[in-house]
C-alpha positions as CSV (number, residue, x, y, z in Angstrom):
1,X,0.0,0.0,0.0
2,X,1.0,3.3,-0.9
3,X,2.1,4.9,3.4
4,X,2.4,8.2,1.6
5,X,-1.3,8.7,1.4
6,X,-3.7,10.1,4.1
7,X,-7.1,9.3,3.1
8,X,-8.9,10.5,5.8
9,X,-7.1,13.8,6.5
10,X,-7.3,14.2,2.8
11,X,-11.1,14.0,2.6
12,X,-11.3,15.8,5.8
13,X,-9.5,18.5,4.0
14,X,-11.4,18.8,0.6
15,X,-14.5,18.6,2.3
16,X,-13.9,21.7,4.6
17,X,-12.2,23.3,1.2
18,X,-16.3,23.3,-0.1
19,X,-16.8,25.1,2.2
20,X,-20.5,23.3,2.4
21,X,-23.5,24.7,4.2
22,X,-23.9,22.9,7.4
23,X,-27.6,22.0,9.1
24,X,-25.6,19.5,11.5
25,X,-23.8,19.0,14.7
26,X,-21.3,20.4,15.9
27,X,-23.1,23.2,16.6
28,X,-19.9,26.1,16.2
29,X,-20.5,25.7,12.5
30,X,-16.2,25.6,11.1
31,X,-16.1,28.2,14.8
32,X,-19.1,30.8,13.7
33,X,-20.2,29.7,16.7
34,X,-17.2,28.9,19.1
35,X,-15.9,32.2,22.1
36,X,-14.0,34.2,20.4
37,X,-10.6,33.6,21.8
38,X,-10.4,30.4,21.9
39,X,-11.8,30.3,18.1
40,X,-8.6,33.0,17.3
41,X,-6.4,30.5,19.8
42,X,-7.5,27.1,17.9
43,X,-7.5,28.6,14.4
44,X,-10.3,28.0,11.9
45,X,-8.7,25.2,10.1
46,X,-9.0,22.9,13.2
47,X,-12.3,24.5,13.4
48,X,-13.4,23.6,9.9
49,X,-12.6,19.7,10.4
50,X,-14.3,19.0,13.8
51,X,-17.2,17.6,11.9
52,X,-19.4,14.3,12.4
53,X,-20.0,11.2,10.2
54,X,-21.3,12.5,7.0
55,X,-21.8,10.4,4.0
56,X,-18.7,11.8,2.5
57,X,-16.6,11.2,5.5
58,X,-17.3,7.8,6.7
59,X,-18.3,6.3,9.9
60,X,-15.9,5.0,13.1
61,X,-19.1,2.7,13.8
62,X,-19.4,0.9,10.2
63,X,-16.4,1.8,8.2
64,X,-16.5,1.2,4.3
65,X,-14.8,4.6,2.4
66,X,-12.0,6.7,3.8
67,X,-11.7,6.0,7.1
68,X,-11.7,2.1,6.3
69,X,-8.7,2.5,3.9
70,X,-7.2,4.5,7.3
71,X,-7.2,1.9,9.0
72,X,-6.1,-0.6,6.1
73,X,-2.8,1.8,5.8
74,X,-2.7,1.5,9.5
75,X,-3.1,-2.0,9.7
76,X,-0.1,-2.6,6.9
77,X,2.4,0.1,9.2
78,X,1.9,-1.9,12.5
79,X,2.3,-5.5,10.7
80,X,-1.2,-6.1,11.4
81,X,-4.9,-8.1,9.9
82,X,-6.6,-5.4,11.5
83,X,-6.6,-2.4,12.8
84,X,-9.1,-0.4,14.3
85,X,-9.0,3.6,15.6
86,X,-10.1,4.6,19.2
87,X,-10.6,8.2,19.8
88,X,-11.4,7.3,23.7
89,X,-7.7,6.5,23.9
90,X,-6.0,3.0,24.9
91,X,-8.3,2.7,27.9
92,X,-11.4,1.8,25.2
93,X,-9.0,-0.1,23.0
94,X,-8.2,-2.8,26.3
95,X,-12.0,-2.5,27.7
96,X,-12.4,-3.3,24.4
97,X,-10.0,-6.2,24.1
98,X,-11.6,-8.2,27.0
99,X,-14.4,-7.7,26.3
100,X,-14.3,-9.1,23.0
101,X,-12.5,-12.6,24.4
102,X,-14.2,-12.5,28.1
103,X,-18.4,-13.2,29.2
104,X,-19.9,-13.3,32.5
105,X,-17.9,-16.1,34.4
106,X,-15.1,-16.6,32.3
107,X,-11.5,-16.5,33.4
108,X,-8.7,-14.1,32.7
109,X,-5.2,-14.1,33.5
110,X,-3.6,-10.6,34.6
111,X,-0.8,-8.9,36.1
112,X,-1.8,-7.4,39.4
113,X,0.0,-3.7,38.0
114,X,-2.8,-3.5,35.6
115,X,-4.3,-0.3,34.2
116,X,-7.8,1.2,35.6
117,X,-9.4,0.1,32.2
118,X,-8.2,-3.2,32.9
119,X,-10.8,-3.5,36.2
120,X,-13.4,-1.8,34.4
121,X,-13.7,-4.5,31.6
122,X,-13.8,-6.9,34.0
123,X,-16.5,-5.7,36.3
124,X,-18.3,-5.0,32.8
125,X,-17.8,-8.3,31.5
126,X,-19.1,-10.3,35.0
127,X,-15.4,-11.9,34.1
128,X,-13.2,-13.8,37.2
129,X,-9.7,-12.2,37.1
130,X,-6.6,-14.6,37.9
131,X,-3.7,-12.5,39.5
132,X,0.2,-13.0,38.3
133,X,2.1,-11.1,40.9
134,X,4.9,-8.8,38.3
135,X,8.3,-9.0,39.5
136,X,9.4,-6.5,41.9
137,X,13.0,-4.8,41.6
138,X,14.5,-4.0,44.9
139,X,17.2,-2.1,43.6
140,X,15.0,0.2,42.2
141,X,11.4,0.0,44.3
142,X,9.6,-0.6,40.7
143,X,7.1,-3.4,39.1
144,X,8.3,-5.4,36.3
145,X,6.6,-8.1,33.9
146,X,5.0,-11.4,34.4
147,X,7.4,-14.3,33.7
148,X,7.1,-17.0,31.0
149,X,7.2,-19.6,34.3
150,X,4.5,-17.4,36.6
151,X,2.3,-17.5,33.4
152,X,2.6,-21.3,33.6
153,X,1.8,-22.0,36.6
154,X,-1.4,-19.7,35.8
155,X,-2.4,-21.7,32.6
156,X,-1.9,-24.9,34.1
157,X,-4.3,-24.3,37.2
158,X,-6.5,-22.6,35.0
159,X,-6.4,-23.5,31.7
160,X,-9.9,-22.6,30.5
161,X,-8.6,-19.0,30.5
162,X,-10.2,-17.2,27.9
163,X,-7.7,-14.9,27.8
164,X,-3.7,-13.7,29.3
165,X,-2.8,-10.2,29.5
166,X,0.7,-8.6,29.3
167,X,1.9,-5.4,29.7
168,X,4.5,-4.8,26.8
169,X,6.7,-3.0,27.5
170,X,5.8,-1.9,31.4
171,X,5.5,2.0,32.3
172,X,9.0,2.2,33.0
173,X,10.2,0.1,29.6
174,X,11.0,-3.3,30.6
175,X,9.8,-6.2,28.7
176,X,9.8,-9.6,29.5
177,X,10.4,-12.6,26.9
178,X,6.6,-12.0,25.0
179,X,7.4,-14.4,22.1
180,X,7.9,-17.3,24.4
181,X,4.8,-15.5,26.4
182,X,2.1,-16.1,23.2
183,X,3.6,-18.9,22.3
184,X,2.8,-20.6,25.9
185,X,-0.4,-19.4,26.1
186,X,-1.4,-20.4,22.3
187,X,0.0,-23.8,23.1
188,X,-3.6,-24.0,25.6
189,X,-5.3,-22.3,23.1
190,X,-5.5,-18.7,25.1
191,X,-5.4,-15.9,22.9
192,X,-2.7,-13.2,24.4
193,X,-4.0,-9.2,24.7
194,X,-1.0,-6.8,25.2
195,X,-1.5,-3.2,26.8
196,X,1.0,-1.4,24.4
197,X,0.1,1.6,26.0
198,X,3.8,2.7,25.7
199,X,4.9,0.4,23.1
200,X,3.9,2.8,19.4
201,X,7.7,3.2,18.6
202,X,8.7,-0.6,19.0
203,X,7.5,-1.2,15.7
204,X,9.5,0.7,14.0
205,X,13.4,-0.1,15.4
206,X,14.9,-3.5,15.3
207,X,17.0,-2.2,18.4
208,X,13.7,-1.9,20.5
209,X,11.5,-4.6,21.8
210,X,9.6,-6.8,19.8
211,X,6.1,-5.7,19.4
212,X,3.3,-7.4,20.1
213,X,2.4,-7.9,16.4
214,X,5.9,-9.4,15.9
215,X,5.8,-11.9,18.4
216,X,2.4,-13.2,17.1
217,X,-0.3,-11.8,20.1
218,X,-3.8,-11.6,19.6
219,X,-4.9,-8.1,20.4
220,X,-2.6,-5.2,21.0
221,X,-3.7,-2.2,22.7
222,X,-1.4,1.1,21.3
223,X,-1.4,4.8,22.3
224,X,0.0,6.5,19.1
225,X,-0.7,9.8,21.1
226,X,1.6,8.7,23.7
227,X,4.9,8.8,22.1
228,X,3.7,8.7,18.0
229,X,2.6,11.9,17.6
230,X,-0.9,12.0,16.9
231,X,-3.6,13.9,19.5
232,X,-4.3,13.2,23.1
233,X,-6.8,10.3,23.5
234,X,-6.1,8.9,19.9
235,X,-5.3,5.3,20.0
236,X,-5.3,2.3,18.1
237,X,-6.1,-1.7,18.5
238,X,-4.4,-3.8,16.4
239,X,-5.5,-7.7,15.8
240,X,-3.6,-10.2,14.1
241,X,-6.1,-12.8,12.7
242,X,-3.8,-15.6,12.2
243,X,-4.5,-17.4,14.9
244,X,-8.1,-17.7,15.0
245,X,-8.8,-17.0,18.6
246,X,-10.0,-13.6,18.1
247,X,-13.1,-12.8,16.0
248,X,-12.3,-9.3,14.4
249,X,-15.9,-9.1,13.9
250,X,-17.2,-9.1,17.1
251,X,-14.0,-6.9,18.1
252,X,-15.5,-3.6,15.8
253,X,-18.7,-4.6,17.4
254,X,-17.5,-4.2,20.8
255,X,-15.6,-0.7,20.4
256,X,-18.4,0.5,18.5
257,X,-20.6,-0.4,21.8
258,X,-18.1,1.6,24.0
259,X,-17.3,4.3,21.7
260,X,-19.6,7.9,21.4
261,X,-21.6,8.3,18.4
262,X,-19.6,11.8,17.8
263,X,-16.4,10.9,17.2
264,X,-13.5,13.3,16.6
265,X,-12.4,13.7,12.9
266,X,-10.0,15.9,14.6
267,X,-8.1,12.7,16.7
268,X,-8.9,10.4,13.9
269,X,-7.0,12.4,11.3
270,X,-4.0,12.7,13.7
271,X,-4.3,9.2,14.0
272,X,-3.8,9.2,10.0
273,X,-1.1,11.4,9.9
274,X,1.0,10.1,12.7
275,X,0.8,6.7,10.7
276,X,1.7,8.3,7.2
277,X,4.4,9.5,9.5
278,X,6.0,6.6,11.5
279,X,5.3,4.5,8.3
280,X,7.6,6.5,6.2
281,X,10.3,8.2,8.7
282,X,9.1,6.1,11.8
283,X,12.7,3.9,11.9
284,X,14.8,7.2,11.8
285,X,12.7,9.0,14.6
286,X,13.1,5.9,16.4
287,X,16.8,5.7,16.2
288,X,17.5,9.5,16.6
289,X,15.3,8.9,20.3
290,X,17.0,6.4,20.9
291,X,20.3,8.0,20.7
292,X,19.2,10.8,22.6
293,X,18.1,8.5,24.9
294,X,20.9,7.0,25.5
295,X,23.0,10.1,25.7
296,X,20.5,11.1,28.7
297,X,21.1,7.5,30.5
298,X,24.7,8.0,30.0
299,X,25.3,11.4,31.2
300,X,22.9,11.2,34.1
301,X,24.8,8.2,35.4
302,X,27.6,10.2,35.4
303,X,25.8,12.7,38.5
304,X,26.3,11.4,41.8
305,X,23.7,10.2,43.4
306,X,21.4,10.1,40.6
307,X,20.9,6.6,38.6
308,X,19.0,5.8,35.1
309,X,18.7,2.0,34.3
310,X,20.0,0.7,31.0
311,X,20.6,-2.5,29.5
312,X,22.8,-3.6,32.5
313,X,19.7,-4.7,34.1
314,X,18.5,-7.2,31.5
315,X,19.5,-11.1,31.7
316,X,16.2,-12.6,33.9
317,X,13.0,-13.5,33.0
318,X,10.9,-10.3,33.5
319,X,13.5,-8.3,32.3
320,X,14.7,-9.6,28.6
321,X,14.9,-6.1,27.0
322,X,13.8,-2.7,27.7
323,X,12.9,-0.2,25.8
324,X,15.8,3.0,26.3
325,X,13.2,5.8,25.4
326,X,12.0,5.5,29.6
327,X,14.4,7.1,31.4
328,X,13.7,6.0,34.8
329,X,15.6,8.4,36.9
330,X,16.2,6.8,41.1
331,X,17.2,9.6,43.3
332,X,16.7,7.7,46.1
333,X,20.8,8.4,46.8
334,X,20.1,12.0,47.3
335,X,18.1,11.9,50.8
336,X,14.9,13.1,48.9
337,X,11.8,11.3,47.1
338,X,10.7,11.0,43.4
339,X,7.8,13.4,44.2
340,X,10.1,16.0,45.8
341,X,12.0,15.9,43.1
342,X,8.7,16.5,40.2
343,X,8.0,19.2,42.7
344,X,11.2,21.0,42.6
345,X,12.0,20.6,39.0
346,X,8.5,22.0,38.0
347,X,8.8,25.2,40.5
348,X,12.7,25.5,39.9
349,X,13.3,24.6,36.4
350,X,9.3,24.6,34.7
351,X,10.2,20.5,34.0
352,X,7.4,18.5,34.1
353,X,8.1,14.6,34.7
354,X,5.9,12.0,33.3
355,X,5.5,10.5,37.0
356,X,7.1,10.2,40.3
357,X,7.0,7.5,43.1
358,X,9.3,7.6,46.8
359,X,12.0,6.8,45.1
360,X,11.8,8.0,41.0
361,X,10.8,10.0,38.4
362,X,10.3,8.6,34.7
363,X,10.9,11.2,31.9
364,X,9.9,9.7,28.1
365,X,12.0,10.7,25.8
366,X,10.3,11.1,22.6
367,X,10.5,11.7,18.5
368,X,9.0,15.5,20.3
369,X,12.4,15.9,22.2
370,X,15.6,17.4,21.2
371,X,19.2,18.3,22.3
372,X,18.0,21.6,24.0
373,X,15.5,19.4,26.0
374,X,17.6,16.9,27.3
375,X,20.4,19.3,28.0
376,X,17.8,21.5,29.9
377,X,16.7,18.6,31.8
378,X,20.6,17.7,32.7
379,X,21.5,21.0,33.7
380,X,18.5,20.6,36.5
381,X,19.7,17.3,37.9
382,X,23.2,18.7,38.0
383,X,22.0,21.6,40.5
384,X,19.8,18.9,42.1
385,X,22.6,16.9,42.8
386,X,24.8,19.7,44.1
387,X,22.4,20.7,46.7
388,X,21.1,17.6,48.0
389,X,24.3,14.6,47.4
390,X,25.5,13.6,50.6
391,X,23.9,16.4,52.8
392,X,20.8,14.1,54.0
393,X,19.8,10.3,55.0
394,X,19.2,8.4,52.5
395,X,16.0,6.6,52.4
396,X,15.8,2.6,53.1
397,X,14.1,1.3,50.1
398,X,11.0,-0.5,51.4
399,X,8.1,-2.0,48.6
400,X,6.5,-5.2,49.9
401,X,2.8,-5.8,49.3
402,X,1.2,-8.0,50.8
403,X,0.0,-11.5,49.5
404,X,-2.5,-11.4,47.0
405,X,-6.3,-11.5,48.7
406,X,-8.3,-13.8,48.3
407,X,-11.2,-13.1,45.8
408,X,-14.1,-13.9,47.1
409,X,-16.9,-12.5,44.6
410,X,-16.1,-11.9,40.8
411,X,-15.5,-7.8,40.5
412,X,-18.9,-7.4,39.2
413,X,-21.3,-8.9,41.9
414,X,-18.6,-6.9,44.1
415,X,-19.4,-3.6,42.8
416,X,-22.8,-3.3,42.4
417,X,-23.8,-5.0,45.5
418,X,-25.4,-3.6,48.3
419,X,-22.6,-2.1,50.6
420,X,-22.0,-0.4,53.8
421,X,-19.6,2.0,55.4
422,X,-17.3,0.4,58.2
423,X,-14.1,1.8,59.6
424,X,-11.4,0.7,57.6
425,X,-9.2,-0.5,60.7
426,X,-11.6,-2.8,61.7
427,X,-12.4,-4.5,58.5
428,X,-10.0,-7.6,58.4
429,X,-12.3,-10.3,57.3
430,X,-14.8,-8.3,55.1
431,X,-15.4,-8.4,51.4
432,X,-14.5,-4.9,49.9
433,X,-16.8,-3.3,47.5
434,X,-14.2,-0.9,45.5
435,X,-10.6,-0.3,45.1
436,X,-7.7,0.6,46.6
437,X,-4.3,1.8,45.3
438,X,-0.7,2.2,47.1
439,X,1.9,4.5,45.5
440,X,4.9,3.7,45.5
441,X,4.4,1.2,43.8
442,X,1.0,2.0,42.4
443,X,-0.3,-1.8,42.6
444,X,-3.8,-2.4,44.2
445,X,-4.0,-3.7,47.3
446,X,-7.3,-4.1,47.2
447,X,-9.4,-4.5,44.8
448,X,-14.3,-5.5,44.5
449,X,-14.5,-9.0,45.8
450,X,-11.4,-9.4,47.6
451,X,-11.6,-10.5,51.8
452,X,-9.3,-7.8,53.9
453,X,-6.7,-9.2,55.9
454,X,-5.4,-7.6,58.8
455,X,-2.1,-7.7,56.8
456,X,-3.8,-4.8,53.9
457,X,-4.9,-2.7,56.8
458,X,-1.3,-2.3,58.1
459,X,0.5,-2.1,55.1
460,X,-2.4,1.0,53.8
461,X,-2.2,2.7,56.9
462,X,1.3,2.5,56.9
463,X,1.6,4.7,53.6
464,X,-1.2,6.8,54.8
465,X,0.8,8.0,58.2
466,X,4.2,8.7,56.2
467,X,1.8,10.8,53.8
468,X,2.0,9.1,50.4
469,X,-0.5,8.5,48.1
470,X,-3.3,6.0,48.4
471,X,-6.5,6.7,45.9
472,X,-9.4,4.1,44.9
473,X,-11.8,5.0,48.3
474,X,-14.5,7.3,48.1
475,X,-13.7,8.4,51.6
476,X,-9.9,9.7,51.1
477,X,-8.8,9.8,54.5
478,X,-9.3,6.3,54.4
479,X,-11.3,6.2,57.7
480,X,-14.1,3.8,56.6
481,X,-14.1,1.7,53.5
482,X,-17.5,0.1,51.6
483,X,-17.7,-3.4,51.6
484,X,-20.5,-6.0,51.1
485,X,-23.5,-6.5,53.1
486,X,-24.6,-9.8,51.9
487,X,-23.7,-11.5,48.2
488,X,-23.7,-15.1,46.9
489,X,-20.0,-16.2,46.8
490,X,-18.7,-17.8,43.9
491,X,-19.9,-21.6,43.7
């Protein structure tokens, strides 16, 4: 196929160029409409494609004209059957993966350091999750991968799984072995979904990870906005069909159930763009972030107290390659905390990090950045290092979490059963009726359907007194948590 061609933006451009008289939603009318400022902030040529499906423009829901050959185009770039756009960002692309493989009852296999969206299609679905604990790094206080073996030992006790999910590569770029990964779970039959979430770029550079198309998974999950370029909440799902444990049928019929009627012309043309884009120049924007990368890791490494992971790391079974574009910064050495240190470089230096935890902060480097950035970024750490190296205690690195609860009630019958309020210290023993989350190291604790121990108590209240972040309760201070009245467990 010809990747020079944009056939959405294209129409999206001649159609606005008619200049036609519009009797339809939205409403501004190409910004007639819109305030003022933001119409002269926004420009008139943004305004003039924000339009709906039209005859001439296609539908998201049914495709057949321009934005079908889109997705064809896209589907060639990421070595895909199928590919399909989400303008409700990855989060819709992995509600939509589950729920495509998963119905009420039926197992899944996850990683406990799964994304929100992740729960979500579970409680939607009425599906039974099966928790893989990711390896923990205790040099660094940060969750890896599943392994090939955990997965194993998963599939084995469970192997009417309808479907294994992998994180590929993880938040902070570390991949485990996902060839050997799909090939496991295909040998029971279980089709594999990977949340590429960070993964757009490993597509298009043999010197980063394999993709998840490449290694022959099922369903992949992709934020092109995330590091390919295209618009804030524009993703994409890609399906290879080769297997036959996916029905790409039923998979547009899903997203088109969880995706709004007016769908952004604006995102899905970025989405066509970005992949005209990486298509064509994607390997060289790849290997010049890469490179710059690399120079960060390197010089970074070379301010004391300050430490970026590389390849040096790799060589077990959750971590068989990384992706060098996360540069994972511990400044645990310096006496201060990751979130400290987002503070400081925002009010010192107007940085802003991608995230922090106690004892990081994570900066993507990306086909956006350039020498001036990184160097900027350098210059901070250098004066960060300078005030704070060996003035201060340095923090004992602490992350254990406690033992997997026991699930009790499938998500679903969790969360929309009747609940009351009791005080979270005194809950050991109840079933828990929504979620909570412990930063560092951002894994839930607990999560609708799971039996408190006494063991989650201490560990949450623990974080809570040394004031770090726990969210999921609708009571903050974590005083009282909701949990079940009275449910039928599962049989």
């Amino acid at each position: 196929m010809d990747q020079h061609v944009t056939p959405l933006f294209t129409a999206l451009k001649k159609h606005a160029a008619g200049n036609p008289v519009q009797f339809h939603i939205p409403g501004h009318k190409k910004g007639l409409g819109t305030d003022a400022e933001f119409r002269e902030f926004i420009g008139d040529n943004a305004l003039s494609i924000d339009l709906i499906n039209i005859a001439p423009l296609d539908d998201l829901h049914q495709p057949t004209g321009v934005i079908l050959e889109a997705q064809k185009l896209a589907a060639e770039a990421f070595g895909a059957d199928y590919t399909y756009f989400s303008v409700q960002g990855t989060s819709n692309a992995i509600m939509t993966m589950i729920l495509s493989v998963c119905s009420e009852g039926d197992k899944i296999i996850v990683p406990r350091n799964i994304h929100k969206s992740v729960m979500s299609a579970i409680i939607f679905s009425g599906a039974k999750p099966v928790f893989v604990s990711p390896v923990q790094d205790e040099n660094l206080g940060i969750d890896h991968g599943i392994t090939t073996s955990a997965l194993e030992k998963a599939l084995k006790r469970h192997p009417d799984a309808k479907g294994v999910l992998v994180i590929n590569p993880t938040y902070f770029g570390v991949c485990a072995d996902l060839r050997s990964i799909v090939d496991l779970a295909h040998s029971y039959g279980v089709p594999v979904l990977v949340d590429e979430a960070h993964g757009v770029l490993i597509h298009f550079h043999e010197d980063l990870p394999v993709s998840a198309m490449q290694a022959g998974a099922d369903l992949a999950a992709t934020s092109v906005h995330k590091l390919g370029g295209s618009m804030t909440q524009s993703s994409v799902l890609n399906l290879n069909a080769k297997t036959g444990l996916v029905n790409p049928q039923r998979v547009q019929t899903i997203l088109s159930m969880l995706t709004t009627t007016s769908t952004s012309y604006i995102l899905l043309a970025s989405l066509d763009t970005s992949r005209r884009n990486l298509a064509l120049n994607g390997h060289e924007m790849a290997a010049r972030t890469i490179a710059l990368s690399n120079y960060a890791r390197d010089t970074i490494n070379s301010i004391e107290g300050l430490y970026s992971f590389g390849k040096e790391i790799l060589g077990t079974e959750a971590t068989f390659n990384i992706d060098p574009t996360k540069l994972n910064i511990h400044v645990r050495h310096l006496g201060i905390t990751g979130y400290e240190t987002e503070n400081w470089l925002r009010q010192k230096y107007n940085i802003e990090v991608e995230l922090s935890d106690m004892y990081n902060i994570l900066c993507l480097i990306t086909p956006g950045d350039t020498q001036e950035s990184v160097d900027k970024l350098i210059a901070a750490l250098k004066v960060l290092s300078a005030i704070h190296y060996s003035k201060g205690e340095i923090y004992e690195l602490k992350v254990q979490v406690p033992e997997i609860p026991q699930l009790a009630l499938i998500p679903r019958d969790a969360f929309y059963a009747d609940t009351q309020l009791v005080p979270f210290r005194e809950s050991a023993g109840y079933i828990i009726a929504e979620f909570i989350y412990v930063y560092p190291p951002g894994i839930p604790i607990l999560l609708p359907g799971e039996v408190i121990t006494q063991d989650n108590i201490d560990y949450i209240i623990d974080h809570v007194e040394i004031g770090l972040p726990v969210k999921g309760p609708e009571d903050r201070s974590i005083t009282n948590v909701k949990v079940i009245v009275e449910a039928d467990p599962i049989s």
